[in-house]
OpenMM code with the backbone's topology and positions (N, CA, C; nanometers):
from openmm import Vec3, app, unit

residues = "UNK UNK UNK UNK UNK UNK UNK UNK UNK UNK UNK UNK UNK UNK UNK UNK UNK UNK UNK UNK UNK UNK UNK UNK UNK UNK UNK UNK UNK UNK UNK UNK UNK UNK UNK UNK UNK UNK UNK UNK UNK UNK UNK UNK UNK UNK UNK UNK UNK UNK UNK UNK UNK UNK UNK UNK UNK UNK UNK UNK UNK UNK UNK UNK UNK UNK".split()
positions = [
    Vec3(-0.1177, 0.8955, -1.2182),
    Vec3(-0.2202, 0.7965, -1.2333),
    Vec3(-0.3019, 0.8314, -1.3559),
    Vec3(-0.3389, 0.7146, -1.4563),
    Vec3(-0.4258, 0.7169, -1.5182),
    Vec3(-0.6023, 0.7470, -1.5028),
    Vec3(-0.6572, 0.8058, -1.5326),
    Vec3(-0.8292, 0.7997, -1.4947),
    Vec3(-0.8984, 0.8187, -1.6030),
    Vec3(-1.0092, 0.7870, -1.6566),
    Vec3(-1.1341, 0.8263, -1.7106),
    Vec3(-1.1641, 0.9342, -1.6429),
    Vec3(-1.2165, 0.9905, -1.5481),
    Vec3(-1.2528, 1.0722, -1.4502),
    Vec3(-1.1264, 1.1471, -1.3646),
    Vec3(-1.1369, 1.2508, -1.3549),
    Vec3(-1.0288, 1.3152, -1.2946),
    Vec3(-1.0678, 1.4140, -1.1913),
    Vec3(-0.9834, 1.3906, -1.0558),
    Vec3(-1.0538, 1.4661, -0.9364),
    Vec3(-1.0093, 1.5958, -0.9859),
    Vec3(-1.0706, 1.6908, -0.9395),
    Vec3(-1.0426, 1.8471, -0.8896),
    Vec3(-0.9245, 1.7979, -0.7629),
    Vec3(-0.8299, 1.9619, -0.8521),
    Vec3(-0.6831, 1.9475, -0.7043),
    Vec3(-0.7354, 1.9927, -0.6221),
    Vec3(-0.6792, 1.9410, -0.5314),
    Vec3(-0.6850, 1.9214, -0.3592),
    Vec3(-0.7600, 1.8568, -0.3178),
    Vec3(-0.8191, 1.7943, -0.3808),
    Vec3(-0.8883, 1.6371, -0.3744),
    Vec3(-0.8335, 1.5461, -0.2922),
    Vec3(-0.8493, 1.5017, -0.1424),
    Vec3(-0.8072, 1.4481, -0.0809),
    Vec3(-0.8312, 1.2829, -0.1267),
    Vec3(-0.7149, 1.1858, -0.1704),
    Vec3(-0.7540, 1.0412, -0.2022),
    Vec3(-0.6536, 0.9600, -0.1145),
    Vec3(-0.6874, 0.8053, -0.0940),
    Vec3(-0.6513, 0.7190, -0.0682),
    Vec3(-0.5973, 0.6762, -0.1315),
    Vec3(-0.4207, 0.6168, -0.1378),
    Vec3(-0.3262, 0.5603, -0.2405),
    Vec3(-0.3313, 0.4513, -0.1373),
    Vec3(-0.3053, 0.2932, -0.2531),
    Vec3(-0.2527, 0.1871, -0.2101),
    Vec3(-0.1918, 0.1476, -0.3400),
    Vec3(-0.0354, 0.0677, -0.2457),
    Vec3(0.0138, 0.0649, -0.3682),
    Vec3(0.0799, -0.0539, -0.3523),
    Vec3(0.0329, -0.2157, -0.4435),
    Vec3(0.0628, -0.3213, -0.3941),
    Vec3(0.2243, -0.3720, -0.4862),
    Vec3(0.2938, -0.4302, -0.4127),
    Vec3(0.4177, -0.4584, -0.4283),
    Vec3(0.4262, -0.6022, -0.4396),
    Vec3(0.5203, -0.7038, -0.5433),
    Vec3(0.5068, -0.8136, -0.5455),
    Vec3(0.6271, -0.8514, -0.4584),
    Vec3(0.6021, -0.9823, -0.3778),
    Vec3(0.7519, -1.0014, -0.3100),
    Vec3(0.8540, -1.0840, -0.3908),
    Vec3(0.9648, -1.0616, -0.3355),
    Vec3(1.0150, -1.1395, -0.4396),
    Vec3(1.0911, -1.2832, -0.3855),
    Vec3(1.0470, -1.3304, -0.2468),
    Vec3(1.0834, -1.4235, -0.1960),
    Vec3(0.9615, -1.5351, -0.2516),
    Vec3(1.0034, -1.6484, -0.3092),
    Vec3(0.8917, -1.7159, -0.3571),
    Vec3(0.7403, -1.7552, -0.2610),
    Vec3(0.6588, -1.7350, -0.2733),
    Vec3(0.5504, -1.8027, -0.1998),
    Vec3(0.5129, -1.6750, -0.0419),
    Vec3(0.5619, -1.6192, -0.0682),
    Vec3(0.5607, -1.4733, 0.0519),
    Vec3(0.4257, -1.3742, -0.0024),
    Vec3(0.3879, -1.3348, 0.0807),
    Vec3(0.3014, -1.2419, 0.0631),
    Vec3(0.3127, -1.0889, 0.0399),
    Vec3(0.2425, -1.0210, -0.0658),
    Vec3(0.2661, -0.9060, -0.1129),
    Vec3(0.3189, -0.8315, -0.0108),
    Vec3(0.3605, -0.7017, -0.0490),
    Vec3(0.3498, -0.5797, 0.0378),
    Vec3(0.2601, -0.4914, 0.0078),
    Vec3(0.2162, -0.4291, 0.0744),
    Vec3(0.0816, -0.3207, 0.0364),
    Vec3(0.1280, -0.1684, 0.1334),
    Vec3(0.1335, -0.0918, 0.0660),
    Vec3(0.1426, 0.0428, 0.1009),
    Vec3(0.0295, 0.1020, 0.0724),
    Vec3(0.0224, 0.1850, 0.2178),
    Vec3(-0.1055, 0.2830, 0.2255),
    Vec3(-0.0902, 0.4054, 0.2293),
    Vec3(-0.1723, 0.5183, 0.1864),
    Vec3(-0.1310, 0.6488, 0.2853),
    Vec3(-0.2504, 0.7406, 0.2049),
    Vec3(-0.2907, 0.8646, 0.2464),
    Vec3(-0.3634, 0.9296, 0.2192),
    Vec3(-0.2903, 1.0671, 0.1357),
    Vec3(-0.3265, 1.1043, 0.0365),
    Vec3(-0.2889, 1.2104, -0.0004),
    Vec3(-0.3164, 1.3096, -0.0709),
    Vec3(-0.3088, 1.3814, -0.1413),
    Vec3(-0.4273, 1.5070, -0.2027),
    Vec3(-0.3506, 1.5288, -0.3456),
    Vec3(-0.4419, 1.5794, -0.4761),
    Vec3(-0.4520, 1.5837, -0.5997),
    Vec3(-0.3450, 1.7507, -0.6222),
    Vec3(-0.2674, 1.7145, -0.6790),
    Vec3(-0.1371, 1.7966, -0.6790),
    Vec3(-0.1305, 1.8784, -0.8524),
    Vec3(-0.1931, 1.8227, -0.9387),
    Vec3(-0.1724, 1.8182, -1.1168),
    Vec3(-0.2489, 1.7374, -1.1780),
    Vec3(-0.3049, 1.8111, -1.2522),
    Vec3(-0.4197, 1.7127, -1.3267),
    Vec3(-0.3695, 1.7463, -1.4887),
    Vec3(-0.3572, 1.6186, -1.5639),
    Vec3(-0.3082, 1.6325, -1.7065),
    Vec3(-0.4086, 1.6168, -1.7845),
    Vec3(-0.4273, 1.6901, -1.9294),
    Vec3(-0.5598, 1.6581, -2.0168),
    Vec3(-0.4806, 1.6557, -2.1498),
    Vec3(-0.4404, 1.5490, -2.1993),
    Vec3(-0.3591, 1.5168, -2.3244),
    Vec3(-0.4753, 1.4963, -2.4523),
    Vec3(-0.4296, 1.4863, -2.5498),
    Vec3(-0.5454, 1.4048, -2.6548),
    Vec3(-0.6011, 1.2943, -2.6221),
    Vec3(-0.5649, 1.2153, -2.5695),
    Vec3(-0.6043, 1.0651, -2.5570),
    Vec3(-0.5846, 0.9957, -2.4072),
    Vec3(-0.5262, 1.1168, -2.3443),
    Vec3(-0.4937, 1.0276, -2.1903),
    Vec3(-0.4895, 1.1607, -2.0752),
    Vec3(-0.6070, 1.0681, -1.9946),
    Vec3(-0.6075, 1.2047, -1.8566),
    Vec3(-0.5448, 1.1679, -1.7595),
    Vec3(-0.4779, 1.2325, -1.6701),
    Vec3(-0.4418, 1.1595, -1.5418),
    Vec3(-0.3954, 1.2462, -1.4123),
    Vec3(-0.3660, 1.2012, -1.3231),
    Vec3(-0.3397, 1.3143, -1.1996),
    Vec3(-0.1831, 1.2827, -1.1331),
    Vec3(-0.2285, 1.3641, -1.0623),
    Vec3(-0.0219, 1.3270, -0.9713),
    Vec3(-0.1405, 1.3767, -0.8565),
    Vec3(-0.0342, 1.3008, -0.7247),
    Vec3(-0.0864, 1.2964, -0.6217),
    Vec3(0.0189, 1.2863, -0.5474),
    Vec3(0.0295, 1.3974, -0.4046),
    Vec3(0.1300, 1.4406, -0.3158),
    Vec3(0.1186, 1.2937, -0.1920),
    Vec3(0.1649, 1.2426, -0.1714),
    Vec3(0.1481, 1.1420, -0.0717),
    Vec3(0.2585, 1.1015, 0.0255),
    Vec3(0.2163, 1.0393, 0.1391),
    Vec3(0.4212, 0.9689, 0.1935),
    Vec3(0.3963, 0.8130, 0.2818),
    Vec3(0.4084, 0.7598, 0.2736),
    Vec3(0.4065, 0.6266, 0.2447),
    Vec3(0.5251, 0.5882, 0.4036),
    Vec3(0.4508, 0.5900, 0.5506),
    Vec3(0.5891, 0.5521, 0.6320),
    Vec3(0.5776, 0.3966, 0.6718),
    Vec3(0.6853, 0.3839, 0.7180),
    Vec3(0.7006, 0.2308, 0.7927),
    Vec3(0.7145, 0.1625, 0.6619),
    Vec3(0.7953, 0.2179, 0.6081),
    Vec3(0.7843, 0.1135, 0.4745),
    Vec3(0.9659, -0.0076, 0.5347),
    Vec3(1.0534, 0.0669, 0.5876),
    Vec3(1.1769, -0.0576, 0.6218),
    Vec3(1.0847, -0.1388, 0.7300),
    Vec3(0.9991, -0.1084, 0.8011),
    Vec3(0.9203, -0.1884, 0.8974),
    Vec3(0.8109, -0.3024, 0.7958),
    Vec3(0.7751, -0.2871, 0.7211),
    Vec3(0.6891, -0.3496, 0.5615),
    Vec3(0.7792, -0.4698, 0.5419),
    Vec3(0.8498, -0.3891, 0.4630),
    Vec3(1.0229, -0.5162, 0.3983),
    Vec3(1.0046, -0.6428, 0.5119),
    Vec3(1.1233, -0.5535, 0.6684),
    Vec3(1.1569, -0.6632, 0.7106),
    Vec3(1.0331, -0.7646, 0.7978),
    Vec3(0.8850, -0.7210, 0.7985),
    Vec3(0.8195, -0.8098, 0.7898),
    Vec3(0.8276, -0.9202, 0.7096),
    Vec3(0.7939, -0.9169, 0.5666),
    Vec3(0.7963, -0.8951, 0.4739),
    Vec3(0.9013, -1.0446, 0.4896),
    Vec3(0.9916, -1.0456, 0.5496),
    Vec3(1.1154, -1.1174, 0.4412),
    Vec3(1.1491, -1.2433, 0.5800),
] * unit.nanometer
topology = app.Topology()
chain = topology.addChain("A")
for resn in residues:
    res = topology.addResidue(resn, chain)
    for name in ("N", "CA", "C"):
        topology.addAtom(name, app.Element.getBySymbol(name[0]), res)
């Protein structure tokens, strides 16, 4: 992830991560899950983090979903 601001690791955060469907006129998918600050990058021009997370019920998502 990109940030201006960058947590300290082990920073516990909230990931959502919205998905477009691809059946016309259907409603997104949205993935949730909680997970903690794993790598924090400090480049010239771009900061950003990685974040450990797991994302379940996602074949339960889809075949809503479809």
């Amino acid at each position: 992830m990109v940030s201006s601001d960058l947590p300290p690791l082990a920073t516990m955060i909230t990931v959502t991560v919205v998905l477009p469907n691809v059946r016309a006129g259907s409603q997104e998918i949205q993935l949730h899950s909680v997970g903690h600050i794993v790598r924090i990058e400090h480049e010239a021009d771009v900061k950003g983090y990685a974040v450990d997370c797991h994302f379940s019920d996602i074949e339960e998502l889809v075949r809503q979903a479809q």
